[in-house]
N, C-alpha and C positions, 0 to 999 in steps of 0.2 A: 531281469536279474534279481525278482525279488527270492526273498529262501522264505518258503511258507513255514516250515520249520520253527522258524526263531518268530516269524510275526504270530503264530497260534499262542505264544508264549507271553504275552503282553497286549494288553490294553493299552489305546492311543494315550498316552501323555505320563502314562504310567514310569515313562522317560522321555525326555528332551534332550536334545543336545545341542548347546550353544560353540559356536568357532566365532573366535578370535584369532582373525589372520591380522598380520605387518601390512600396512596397507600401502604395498609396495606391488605392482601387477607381478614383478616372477615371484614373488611369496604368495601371495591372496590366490593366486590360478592355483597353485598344488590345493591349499585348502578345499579349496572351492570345489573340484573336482571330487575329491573326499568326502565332501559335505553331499555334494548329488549321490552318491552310489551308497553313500547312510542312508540318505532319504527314500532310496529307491526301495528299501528295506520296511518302509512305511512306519517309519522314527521320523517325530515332526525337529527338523534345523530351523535352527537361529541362525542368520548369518548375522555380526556383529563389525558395519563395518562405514566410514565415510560415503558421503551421501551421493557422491559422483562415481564411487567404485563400486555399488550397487546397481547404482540407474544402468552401467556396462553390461553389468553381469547377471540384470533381468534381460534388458536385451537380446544377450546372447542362450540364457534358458530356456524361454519361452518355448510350450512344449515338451522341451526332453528330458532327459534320465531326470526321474525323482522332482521335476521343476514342483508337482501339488504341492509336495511337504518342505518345502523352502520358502521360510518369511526372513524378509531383511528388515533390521535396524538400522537406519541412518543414525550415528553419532556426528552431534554436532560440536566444534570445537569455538568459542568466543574469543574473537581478534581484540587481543588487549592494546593497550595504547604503549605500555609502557612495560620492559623487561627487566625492570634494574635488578632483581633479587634473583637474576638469570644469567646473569652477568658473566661470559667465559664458557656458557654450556652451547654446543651445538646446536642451531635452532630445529631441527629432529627432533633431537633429545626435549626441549623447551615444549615442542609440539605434542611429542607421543605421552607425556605428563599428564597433558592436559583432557587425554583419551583417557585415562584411568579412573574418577571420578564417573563419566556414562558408562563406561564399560560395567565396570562395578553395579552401579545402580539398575542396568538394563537384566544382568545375572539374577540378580536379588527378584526385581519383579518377575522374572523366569520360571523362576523355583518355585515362584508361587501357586505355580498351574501346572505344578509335577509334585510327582513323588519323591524324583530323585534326577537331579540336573546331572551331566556330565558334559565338561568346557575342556573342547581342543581347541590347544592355543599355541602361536608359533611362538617358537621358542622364545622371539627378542621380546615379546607380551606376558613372559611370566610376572610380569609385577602388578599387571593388571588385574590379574584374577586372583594376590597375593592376601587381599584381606575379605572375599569370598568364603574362602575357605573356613574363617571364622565366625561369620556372620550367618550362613547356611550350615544344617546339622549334616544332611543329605546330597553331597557334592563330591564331584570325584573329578579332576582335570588328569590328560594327558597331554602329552610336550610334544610338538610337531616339528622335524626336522627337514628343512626344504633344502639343505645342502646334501652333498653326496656324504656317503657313510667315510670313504678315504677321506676327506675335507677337513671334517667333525674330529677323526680320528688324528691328522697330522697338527692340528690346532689343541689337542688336549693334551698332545705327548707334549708341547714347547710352552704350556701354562704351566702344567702339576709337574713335578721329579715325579722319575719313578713310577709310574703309573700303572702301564702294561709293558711286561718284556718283550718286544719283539725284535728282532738283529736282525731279520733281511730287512724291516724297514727304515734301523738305524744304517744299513750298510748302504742301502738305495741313497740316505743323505749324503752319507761320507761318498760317495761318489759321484754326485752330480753338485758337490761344492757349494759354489755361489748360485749355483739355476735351483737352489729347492727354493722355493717361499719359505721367508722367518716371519714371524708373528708379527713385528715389526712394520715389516710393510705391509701387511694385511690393512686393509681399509676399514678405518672405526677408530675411534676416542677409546684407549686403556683394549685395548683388544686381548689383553693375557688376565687382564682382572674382568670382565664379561665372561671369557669362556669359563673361568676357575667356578664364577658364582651361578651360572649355569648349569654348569655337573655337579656343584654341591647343594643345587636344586632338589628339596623333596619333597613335597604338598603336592607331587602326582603321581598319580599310579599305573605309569608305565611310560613309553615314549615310545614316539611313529616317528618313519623315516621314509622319504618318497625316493625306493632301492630296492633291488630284489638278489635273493642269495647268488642269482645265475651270476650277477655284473660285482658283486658287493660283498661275497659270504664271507669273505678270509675277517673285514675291517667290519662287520656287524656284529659278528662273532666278538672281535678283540674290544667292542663299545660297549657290548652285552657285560664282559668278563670286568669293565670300570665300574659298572655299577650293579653288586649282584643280589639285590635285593625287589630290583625294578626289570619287570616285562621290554623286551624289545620287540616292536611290530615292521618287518620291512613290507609295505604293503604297495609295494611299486612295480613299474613305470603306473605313477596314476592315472597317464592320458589315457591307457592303455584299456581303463577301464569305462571310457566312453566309446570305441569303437566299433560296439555292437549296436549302441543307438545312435549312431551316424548316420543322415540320412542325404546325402549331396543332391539330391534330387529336389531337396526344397527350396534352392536356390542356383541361380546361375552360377555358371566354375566361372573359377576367377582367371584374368588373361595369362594367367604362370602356367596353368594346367594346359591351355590352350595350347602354348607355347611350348610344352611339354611332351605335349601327343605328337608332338613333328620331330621329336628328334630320338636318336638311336639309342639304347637300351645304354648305361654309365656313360653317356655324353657327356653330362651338363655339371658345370662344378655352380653350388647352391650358397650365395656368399650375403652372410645376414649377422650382426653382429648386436641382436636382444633390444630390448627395451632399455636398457638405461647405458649407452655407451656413444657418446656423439664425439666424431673425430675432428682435427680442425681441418681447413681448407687444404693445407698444404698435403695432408695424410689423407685425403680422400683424391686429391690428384696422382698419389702414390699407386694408390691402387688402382685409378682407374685403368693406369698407365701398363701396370703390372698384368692386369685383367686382359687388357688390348695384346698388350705384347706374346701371352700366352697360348693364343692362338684357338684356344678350348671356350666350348660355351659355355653360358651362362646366363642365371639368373643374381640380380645384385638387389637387395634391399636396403635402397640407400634413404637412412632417417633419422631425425635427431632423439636422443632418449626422451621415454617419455617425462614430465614430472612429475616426482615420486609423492608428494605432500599438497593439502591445498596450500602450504604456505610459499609454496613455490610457486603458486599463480601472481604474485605480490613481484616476483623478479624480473629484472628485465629480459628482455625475449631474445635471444641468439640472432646471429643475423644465418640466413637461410645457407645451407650447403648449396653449392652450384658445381657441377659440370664444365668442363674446359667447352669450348666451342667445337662444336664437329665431332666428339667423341661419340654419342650414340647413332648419329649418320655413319662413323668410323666402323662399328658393331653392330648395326640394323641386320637381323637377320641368324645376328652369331650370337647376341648378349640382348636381355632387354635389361632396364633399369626402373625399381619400383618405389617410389616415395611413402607406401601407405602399406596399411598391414594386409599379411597375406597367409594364405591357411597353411601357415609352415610343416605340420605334418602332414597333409597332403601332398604336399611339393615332395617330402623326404619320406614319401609311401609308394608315390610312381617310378617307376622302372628307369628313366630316362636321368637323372641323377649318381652322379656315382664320384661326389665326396662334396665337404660341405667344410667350408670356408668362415670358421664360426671363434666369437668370445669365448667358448668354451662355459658358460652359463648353465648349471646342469640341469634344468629344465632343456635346453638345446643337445646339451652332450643323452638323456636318456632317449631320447625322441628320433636322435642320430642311429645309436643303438639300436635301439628296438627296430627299426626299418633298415637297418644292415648297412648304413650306408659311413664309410669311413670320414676323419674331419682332419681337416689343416687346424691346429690350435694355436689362436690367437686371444691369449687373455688379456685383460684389461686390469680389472680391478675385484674388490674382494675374495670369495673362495675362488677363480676363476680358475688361479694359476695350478693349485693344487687340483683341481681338475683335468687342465691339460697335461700334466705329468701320468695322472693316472693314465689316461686315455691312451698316449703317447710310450710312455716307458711300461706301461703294468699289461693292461690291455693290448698294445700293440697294435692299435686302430687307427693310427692316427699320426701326423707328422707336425711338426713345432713348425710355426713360424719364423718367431724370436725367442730366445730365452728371457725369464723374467730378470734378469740379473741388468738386461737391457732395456727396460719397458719403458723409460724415458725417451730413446732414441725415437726417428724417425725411422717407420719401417721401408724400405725404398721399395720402388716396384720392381729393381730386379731379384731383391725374394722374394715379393709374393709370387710374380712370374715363377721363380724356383717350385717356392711350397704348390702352386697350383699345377707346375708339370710336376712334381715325384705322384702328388697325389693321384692325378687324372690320365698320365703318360706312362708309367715305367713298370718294370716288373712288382719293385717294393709297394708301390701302390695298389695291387692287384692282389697281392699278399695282404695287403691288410682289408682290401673288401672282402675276402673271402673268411677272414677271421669277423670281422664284423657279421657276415651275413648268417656264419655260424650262431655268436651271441644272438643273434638277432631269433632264428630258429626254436633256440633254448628259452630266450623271454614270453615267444608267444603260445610256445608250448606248458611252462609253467602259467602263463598268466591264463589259460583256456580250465571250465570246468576239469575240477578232478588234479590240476596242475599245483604244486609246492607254492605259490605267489596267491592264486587263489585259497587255497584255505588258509595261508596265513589271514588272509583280507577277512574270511566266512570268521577267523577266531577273531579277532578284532570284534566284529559286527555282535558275536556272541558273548564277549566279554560287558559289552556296552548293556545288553538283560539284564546280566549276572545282579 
């Protein structure tokens, strides 16, 4: 994947590039992924990131796309005794401060073995690289957006008045009421004062979004048009961009694949709800129940989120999710049930899949997409909900479980029962895999040599010489 092109044009070191991901696994994976297909470019990365989300994520390189030009920095953060000058700040927040100081410092020594540094850094990290910019002559950061382009865009209209005119978006509100997402319930401390100081962001010189015009063009366009002094790169689906160096053959498939190869082409509804979403007892019996009674197969990845901070290692441990008795003897055969992680777009690339039972996480919603395969949406928390509208009302991919207007309730099993027959059983659900598998068509068509997704990606990688 390298372009000889752009590497004839520079000398190793001649530029660097340092990322600063949220060290959150669904924010760090979009970077990360970005960070390998720069590298593949034979541009030496910095990864800049906690010292257990590293040690993952050699792991999982070892070998492929771009791994040579990929050195990590462990930052380490000092367990203080005492927080009183902290007092009332989310311990996050308390935490991610405390990243600012190595962050900075590891930049600094950086620069020192280039000519000209350039720091992708996720958006909730711009203050980390905020006093770089002063202390280096030759530095240039871009702002990395791991939410959807809709998400970013329905969160800036309810911070700023007035922003961008758009009416069918305000009319989409006025008509779904109480079910849009308001800023308010958005998950985060001051969520209207973040986004504002975010988009009044300017110490970078330009901003990426992991989206592509096929899924995104109307609300990238209308993001471009907020800020028109500053580059937008949609340089998405990023998984997208590892799937020529996939090589499954270096390992054993995993038992879902197995599991997969025996059943009929849109059999199997695919039900996994991301890394940071753990339900309680009684809503995991809901659905088991829902599941069973549905009649359709299934794959279920049932597990508790992961923890997002090492300060979360410090908390007490959840007591373990369980299984009613005789449910998977119930379903042996028709449903398996998987505790551990599993190669989710291989599951939603095989044929035997045909809708996907999902938080709506848009690392999950683009992956859905691109492999054509329709979602039942069930959001949780943060952008999630403004994702499953898109998918749902804009897209037409996809069927609501609950409205968010209801997100406290108990979801029973006879909707998910419901949301899992319209999806898997009925004509409307048949209707929307074929509109999916069209998107699906168009993403892999743009993202192929010569495709609108790729030379956005080639301008990027050429901007990074300039």
């Amino acid at each position: 994947m390298a372009t000889n092109s752009l590497n004839n044009n520079v000398h190793l070191n001649e530029v660097i590039v340092a990322m600063v991901p949220f060290p959150d696994f669904s924010h760090l994976n979009q970077l990360f992924v970005l960070a390998r297909f720069i590298a593949s470019h034979n541009i030496p990365i910095h990864f800049l990131c906690l010292a257990d989300r590293n040690q993952d994520l050699k792991l999982r390189v070892q070998g492929g796309l771009g791994s040579s030009n990929i050195h990590f920095h462990d930052l380490s953060v000092p367990i203080e005794e005492s927080e009183d000058a902290d007092d009332g700040l989310h311990p996050i927040v308390i935490f991610l401060r405390k990243l600012v100081e190595p962050i900075q410092r590891t930049c600094i020594d950086l620069a020192a073995n280039a000519k000209r540094l350039v720091i992708i850094h996720d958006s909730i990290m711009r203050d980390h690289i905020r006093d770089v910019h002063s202390l280096i002559s030759k530095v240039e950061s871009y702002m990395f957006h791991s939410i959807s382009a809709f998400a970013r865009y329905s969160l800036l209209r309810q911070s700023i008045d007035h922003l961008v005119d758009d009416d069918d978006h305000e009319n989409m509100i006025q008509q779904m009421h109480d079910e849009f997402p308001l800023l308010k319930s958005y998950s985060g401390l001051n969520a209207a004062a973040f986004v504002k100081k975010e988009h009044e962001w300017n110490l970078n010189s330009g901003e990426i979004i992991n989206s592509c015009r096929e899924i995104e063009g109307k609300y990238i366009d209308l993001l471009a048009r907020t800020k028109d002094k500053k580059q937008w790169w949609a340089i998405g689906p990023l998984h997208m961009l590892l799937l020529e160096s996939h090589d499954s053959r270096k390992r054993t498939r995993h038992e879902c694949l197995e599991f997969l190869d025996k059943q009929d082409v849109n059999s199997v509804i695919f039900v996994s709800f991301g890394t940071t979403t753990t339900f309680s007892q009684e809503q995991v019996n809901e659905i088991a129940l829902g599941l069973e009674r549905s009649n359709h197969k299934f794959i279920w990845v049932l597990r508790e989120a992961d923890k997002k901070m090492e300060i979360e290692k410090f908390e007490e441990e959840d007591g373990k999710i369980e299984l009613q008795n005789g449910f998977e003897e119930r379903v042996s055969g028709r449903g398996i049930v998987v505790r551990n992680w599993v190669p989710q777009l291989e599951i939603l690339g095989h044929s035997s899949p045909g809708g996907f039972l999902s938080h709506s996480g848009w690392n999950s919603c683009l992956e859905s997409i691109s492999m054509g395969v329709p979602l039942a949406a069930w959001p949780t928390n943060h952008d999630q909900p403004f994702n499953a509208i898109f998918i749902t009302n804009l897209l037409k991919i996809g069927t609501s479980v609950r409205s968010w207007a209801r997100r406290e309730e108990l979801v029973t099993a006879s909707t998910i029962e419901k949301a899992v027959k319209t999806l898997m059983g009925t004509t409307e659900g048949e209707e929307m895999r074929q509109r999916a598998a069209e998107l699906s068509k168009k993403i892999k068509s743009s993202i192929s040599r010569g495709g609108l997704a790729r030379k956005e990606m080639e301008s990027f990688i050429s901007r990074i010489f300039e």
